[in-house]
N, C-alpha and C positions, 0 to 999 in steps of 0.2 A: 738617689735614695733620700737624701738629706730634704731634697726637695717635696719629694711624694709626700712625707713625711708634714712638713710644713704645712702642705695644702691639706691634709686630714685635722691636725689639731685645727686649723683656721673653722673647718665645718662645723667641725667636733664644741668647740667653743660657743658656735652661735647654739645649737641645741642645746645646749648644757645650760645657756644663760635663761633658757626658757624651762625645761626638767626641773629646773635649782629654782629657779627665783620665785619669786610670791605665792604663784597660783601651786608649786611643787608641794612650797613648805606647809603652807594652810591644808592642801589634800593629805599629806603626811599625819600631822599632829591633828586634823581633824577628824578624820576615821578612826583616830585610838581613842580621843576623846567620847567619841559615838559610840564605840562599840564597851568602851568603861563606864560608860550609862545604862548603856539597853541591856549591858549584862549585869547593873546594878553594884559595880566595884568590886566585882570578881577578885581582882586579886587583891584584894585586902581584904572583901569582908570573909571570904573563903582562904584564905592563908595554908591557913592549918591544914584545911582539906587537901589543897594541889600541893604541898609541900610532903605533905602522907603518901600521895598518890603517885609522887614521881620520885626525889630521891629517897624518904623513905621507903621506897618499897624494893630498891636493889636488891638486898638479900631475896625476894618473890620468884621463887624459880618460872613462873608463869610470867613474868616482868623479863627476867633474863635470859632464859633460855632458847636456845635455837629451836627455829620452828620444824626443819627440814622438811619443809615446803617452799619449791620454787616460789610459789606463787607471792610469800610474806617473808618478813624480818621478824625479829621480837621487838618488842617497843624500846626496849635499851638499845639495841642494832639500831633503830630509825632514829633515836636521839642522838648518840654518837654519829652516827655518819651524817645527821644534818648538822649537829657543833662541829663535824669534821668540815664541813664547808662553812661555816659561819665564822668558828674562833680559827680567824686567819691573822697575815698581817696586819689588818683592819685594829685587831690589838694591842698591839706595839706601834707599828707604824702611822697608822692613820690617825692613834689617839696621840702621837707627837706631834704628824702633821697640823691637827684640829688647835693645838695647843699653841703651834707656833707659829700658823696665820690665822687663828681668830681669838687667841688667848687663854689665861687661863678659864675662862668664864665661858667656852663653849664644850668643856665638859658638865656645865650645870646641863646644858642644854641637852648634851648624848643622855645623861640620867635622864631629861625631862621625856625624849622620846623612847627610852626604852621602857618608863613608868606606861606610859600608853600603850608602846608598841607591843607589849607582852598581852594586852587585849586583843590587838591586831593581828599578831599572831597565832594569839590563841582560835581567834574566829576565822584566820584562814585555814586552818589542822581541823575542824569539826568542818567544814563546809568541804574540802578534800576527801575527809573520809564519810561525808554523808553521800556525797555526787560519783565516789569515783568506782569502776569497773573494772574487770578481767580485761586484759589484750587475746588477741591470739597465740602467744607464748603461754599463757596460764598466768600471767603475774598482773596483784594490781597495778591500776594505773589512776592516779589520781591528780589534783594539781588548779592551778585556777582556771586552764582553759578549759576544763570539763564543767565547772561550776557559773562560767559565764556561760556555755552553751549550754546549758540543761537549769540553770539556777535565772540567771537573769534574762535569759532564754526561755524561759519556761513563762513569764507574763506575758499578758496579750500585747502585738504587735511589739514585741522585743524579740522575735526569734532573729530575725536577717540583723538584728545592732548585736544580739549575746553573740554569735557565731566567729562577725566581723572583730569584736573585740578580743575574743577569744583566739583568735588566729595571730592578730596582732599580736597578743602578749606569748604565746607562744615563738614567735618569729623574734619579738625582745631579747625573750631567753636564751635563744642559742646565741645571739647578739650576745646576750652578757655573760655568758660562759664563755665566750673568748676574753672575758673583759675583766670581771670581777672575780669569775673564776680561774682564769688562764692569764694573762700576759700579767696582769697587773700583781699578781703572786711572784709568779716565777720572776718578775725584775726585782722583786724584792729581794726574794733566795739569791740571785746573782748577785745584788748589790751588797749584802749581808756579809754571806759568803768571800765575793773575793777582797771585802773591806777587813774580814777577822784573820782568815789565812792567807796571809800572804805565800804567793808562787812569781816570784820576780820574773823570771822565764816567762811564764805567761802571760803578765801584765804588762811586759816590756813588748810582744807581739800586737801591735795595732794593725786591727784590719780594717776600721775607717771612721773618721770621726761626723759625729751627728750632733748640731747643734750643739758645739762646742765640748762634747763629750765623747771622751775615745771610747770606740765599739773594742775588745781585745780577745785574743786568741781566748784567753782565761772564761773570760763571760760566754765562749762559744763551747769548749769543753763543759761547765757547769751546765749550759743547757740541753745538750744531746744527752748529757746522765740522766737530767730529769724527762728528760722522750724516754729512756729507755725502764728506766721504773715506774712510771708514770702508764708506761704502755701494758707492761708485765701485769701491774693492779687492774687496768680500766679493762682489759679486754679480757676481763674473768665475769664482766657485769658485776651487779649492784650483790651478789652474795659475798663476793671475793672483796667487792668494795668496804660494804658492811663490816666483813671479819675485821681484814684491817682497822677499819678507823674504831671500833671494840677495845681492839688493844690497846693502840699510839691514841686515842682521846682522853679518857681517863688520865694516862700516866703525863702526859703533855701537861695538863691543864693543871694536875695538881702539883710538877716539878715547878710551873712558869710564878704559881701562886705564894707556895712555898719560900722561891728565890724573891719574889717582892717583896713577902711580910720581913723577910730578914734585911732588905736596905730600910724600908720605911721604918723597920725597928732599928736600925742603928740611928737614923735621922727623924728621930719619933718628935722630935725640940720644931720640926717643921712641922709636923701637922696644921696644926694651928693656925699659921700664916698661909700654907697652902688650900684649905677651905676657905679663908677667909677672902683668898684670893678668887677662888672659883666662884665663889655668892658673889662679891663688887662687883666685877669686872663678867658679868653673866648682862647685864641692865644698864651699863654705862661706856661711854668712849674713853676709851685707854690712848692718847696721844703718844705716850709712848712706845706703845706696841706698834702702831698703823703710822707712823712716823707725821709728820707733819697736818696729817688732817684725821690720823687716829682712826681704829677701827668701827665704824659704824656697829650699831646692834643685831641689825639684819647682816651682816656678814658673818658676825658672833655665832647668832641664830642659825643662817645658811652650814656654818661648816661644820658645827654641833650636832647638825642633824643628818648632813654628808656623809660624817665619818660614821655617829651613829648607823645608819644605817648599812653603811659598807658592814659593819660590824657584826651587828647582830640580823638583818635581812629580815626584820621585821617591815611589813608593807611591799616586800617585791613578791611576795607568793611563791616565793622560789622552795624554801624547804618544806609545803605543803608536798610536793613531788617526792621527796624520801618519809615523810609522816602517813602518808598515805598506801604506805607499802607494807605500812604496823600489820602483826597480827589482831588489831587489837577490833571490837565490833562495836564497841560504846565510843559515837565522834567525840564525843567531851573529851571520854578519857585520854585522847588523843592529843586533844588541844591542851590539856594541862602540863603536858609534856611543852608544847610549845608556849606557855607562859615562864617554866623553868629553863627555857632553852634562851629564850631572853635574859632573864634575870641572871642567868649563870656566865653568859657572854658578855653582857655591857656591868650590870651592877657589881659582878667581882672582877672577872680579869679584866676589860677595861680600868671598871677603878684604881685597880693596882701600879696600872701604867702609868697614869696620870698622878697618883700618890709617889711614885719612884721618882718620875720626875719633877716633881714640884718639889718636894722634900730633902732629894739631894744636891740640891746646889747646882745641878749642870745648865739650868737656865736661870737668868736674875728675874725675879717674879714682879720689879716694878721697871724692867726696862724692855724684857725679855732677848735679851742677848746670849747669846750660846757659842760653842764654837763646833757645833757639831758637823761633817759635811753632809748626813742627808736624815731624815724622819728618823730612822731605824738605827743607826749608828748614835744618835741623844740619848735614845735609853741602853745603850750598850754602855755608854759614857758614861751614867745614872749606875748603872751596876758596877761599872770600874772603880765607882769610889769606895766600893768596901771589897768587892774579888778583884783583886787585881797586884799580881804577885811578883815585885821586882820589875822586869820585862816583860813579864806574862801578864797579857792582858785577860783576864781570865771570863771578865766582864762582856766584853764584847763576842769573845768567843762564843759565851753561852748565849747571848741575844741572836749571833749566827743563828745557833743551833737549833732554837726554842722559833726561829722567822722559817728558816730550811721546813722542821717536821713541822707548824702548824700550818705553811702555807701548803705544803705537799700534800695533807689531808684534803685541804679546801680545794684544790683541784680536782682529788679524788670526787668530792661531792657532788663540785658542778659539773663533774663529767656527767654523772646519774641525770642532774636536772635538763641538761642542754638534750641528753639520748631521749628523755622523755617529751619533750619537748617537741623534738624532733619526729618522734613517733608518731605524734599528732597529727602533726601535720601532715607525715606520708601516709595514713590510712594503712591500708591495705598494704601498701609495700613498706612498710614499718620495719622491718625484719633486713631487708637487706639496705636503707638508709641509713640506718642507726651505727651500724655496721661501719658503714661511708664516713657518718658522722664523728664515730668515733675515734678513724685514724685520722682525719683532719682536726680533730679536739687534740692528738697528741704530737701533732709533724707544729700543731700552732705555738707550742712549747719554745719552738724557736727563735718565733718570733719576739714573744714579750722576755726572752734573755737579751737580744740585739738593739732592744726600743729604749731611748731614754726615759730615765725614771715619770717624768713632769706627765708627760705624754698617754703612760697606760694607765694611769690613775686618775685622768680627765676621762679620757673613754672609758674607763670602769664607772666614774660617777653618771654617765651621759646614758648610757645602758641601764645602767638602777633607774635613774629616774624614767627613762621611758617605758620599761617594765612594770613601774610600782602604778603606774597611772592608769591602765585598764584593769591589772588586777583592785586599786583601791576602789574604782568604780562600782566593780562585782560585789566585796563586802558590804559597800556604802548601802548598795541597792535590797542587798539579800539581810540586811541589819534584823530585821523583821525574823526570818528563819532562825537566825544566830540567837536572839532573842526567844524564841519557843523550845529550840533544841536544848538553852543553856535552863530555861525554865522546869523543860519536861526531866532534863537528868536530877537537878537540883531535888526535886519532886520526891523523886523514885530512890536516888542512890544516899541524899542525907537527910530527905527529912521520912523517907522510910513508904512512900504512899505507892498505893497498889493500882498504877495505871501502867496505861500500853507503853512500851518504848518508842524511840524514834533515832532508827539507826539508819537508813536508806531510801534515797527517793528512788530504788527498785524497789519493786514490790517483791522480785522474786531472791533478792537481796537481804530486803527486810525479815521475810522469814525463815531464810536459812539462817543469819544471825541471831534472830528470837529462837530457833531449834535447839543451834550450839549452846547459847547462853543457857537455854533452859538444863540442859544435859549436862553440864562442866561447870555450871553455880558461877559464871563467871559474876564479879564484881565488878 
């Protein structure tokens, strides 16, 4: 085992150094850059606008209410259940890891790609719901590989390159639904889990050690519970999925928010030093971080935008696949959701993580030395300095708890993305694939409980980057579209002017939309 194993990170490593390095980072932060131009700084110079349009409008019963129609969600439904796969581990975990091998200064960098990447995402949610279609179940189906095959497929002599890439990124996704959606969560929850409640009995049962880390009875029970709830949610489909993440996203996100503002307000004396850290050390070699030859800025760069993007999945096209399933008929409206879907996963809870722990003491901010034993357990350590009761550690419990439900959501979601994904690909026998698909997305549970930590969070990065690079190609190409669509709403919805809309490159799409909208006043 131990061996197979070795020889998959060995592979796993040489692709990643190519995903990651130069040409990754520059396609990353340069499609947000592009698409924060040709949409004229969307999210700033309209603020006001997408910020009305999405959590102001919660109380909108037309905003929140169940469609009971197979075929859609409500737009709150497709927000939540795509924060239900985005605000994962990636917020606690990934933003310790970010912090403890490229510094304090590659969270400048997570904020600099999510400043962009909420472009990014916004242009992939309007480009999903202008390209995407009915399946043969009745339900839409949308996503980047419809918008490579029909979007950058649609110019001359690009049909046989949209198709090819399309297929590609499609074939990514199910790739990173075992990765970023699957193993790499669940060894968190296990890591989490059996680090806060100890079960001696089960810890002391080894059943094989891997790369110097004992595999144990305990990690083996914790992962068959998550096969079997994991199974119960997924194989209800994306309605059952939706309900759920409705409920546990909200309540999650404003428990995990809530328990930060109260450490960083007891260590508010660090603020100060901890920005001050994050701006130096964003632009400069830190020797004593990278020990002896210091961390490079491009490593800085590299893991800022790593974890960024585990985070928030801005540039993999992945949550276009649950935004696409909006009831909603206006793409804009759509993608403003996925501007606030960014901003609400890296600018607040991320931030939070990164303010916990820089503020309380658990790492020294000009040596960076910690004693934590893995990502997830530093900010459990971060919260113990104020919850944490006698023996009861109350700190890390709750970090358990808060890595368990966020990461269990995020599974939930890229179950959705990988079945669609998959549906693709099978065409016509979509129906009894997905099916296939779906018990092998939940028997893989067991895997990423048995996998050492190092391991599923390199293939989770190796799958993001191979994924995010045909879909950024698709955006990059169709900038042009993004650019008319964001112009023609702009037109029509704030500055008031009496032209055609532009909801669907179906034509027989576009006017049942112009129909509905005309009958229901939608806004």
């Amino acid at each position: 085992m131990s061996g197979f194993l070795s020889f998959i990170a060995e592979k796993n490593d040489i692709v990643n150094s190519f995903v990651w390095g130069f040409f990754g980072i520059i396609l990353l932060i340069g499609t947000g850059v592009l698409m924060t131009a040709v949409t004229k700084c969307f999210q700033v110079t309209h603020i006001a606008h997408w910020w009305k349009k999405t959590i102001g409008s919660l109380f909108d019963k037309k905003v929140i209410s169940h469609t009971g129609e197979k075929a859609s969600i409500s737009q709150f439904q497709a927000l939540c259940t795509a924060l239900a796969a985005t605000v994962g581990v990636g917020n606690i975990a990934g933003v310790s890891a970010a912090i403890v091998t490229g510094g304090p200064g590659a969270v400048f960098w997570m904020w600099l790609a999510a400043f962009f990447g909420m472009m990014t995402n916004y242009s992939e949610n309007i480009l999903g719901i202008y390209f995407r279609r009915k399946n043969p179940q009745g339900e839409w189906s949308g996503g980047a590989m419809y918008y490579l095959q029909d979007g950058l497929g649609g110019y001359k002599g690009m049909k046989h390159v949209g198709k090819v890439l399309a297929v590609l990124f499609a074939v990514f996704a199910v790739l990173a639904s075992f990765g970023i959606g699957n193993m790499g969560q669940v060894n968190k929850i296990v890591t989490s889990v059996t680090g806060a409640f100890k079960i001696d009995y089960l810890q002391n049962k080894v059943l094989y050690t891997s790369d110097g880390t004992d595999v144990t009875m305990y990690m083996l029970v914790v992962g068959i519970a998550l096969v079997i709830l994991v199974g119960v949610v997924v194989i209800g489909g994306l309605q059952r999925i939706a309900l759920v993440a409705e409920k546990i996203v909200p309540f999650m996100v404003v428990l995990y928010v809530i328990g930060s503002l109260v450490i960083i307000g007891v260590n508010f004396r660090g603020i100060g030093d901890a920005f001050a850290a994050i701006i130096s050390m964003a632009f400069t070699k830190q020797a004593a971080w990278g020990g002896a030859g210091g961390i490079a800025v491009s490593q800085i760069i590299k893991k800022g935008c790593q974890r960024g993007v585990f985070s928030n999945e801005a540039g993999l096209g992945s949550s276009v696949m649950v935004h696409s399933n909006s009831n909603v008929r206006e793409p804009v409206k759509q993608g403003l959701w996925g501007i606030f879907e960014v901003f609400a996963d890296t600018i607040i809870v991320c931030s939070m993580t990164a303010l916990v722990i820089l503020t309380s003491g658990v790492i020294d901010l000009k040596t960076g030395a910690h004693d934590a034993v893995s990502d997830s357990t530093l900010v459990g350590e971060a919260f113990s300095t104020v919850f944490k009761f006698g023996n009861v550690d109350v700190g890390q419990m709750f970090i358990a708890v808060a890595v368990l439900i966020f990461a269990f959501t995020t599974i939930l979601g890229w179950s959705h993305y990988g079945t669609k994904a998959v549906e693709y690909l099978a065409g016509s026998k979509s129906d009894i694939v997905t099916k296939i698909y779906r018990a092998v997305f939940v028997l893989m549970i067991l895997s990423g409980a048995l996998m050492t930590s190092s391991l599923a969070w390199d293939i989770s990065d190796t799958f993001n980057g191979l994924m995010m690079i045909p879909n950024l190609i698709g955006v990059i190409v169709l900038s042009p579209l993004v650019m008319k669509l964001t112009s023609n709403y702009v037109a029509r919805r704030i500055k008031g002017q009496k032209i055609e809309p532009l909801l669907s490159y179906d034509p027989d799409i576009q006017a049942e939309n112009e129909r509905v909208i005309e009958e229901t006043g939608e806004e």
